[in-house]
N, C-alpha and C positions, 0 to 999 in steps of 0.2 A: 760547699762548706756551710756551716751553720753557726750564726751568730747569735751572740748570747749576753748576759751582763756578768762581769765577772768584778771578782774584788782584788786588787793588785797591794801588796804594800813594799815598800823601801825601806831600807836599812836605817834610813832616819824615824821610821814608824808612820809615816805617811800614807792611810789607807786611800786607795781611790777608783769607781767603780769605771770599767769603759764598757759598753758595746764594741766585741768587737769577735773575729771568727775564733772559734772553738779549739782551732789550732797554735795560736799564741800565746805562750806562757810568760813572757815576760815583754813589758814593755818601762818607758823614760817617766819617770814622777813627775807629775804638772806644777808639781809645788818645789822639788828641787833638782830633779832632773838626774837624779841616779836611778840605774837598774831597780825597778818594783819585780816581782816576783809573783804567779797570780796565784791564791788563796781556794782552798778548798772547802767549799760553802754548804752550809747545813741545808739541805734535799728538803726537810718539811716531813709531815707527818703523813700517814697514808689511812683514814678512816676505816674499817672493814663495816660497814653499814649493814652487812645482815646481822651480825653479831647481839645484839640488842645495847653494845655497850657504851653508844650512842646516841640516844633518843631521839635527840631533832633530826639525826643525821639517817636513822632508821623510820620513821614517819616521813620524813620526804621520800627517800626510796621507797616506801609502801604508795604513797600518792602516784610518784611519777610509773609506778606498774600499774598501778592501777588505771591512770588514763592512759598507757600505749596498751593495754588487754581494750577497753573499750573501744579506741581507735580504730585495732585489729576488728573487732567484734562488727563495728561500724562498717570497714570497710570490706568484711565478709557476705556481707546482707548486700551489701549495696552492687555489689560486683563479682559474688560466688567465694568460691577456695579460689586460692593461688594454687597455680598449676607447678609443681617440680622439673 
């Protein structure tokens, strides 16, 4: 099972966060001790960094290809083609 942090709240409006496995949906309020219920929490944004419609977040992606091609380029010289 996988643990997680989740956000629970109670009929009294008591939010409260626990660690705890992915398969528990309700757990006892620490503040009053009725059934909390657990809440379904906003994921977050997802970049598309080739896009351009990102700047910082499209210039890092250009730096960090840029040094794994050098690396590769490095480690081609140094020790031939990789063999398939």
């Amino acid at each position: 099972m996988t643990r997680r942090i989740y956000d629970f709240r109670c009929p009294g409006g008591h939010v409260v966060e626990k660690f705890i496995d992915d398969s528990v949906t309700q757990v006892d309020c620490e503040i009053c001790q009725q059934s909390s219920t657990r809440l379904v929490s906003f994921a977050g944004p997802v970049l598309d960094v080739i896009s351009g419609h990102f700047p910082s977040a499209t210039m890092r992606w250009a730096k960090d290809r840029q040094e794994k091609i050098k690396a590769e380029r490095r480690a081609t010289e140094l020790h031939g083609p990789a063999e398939i």
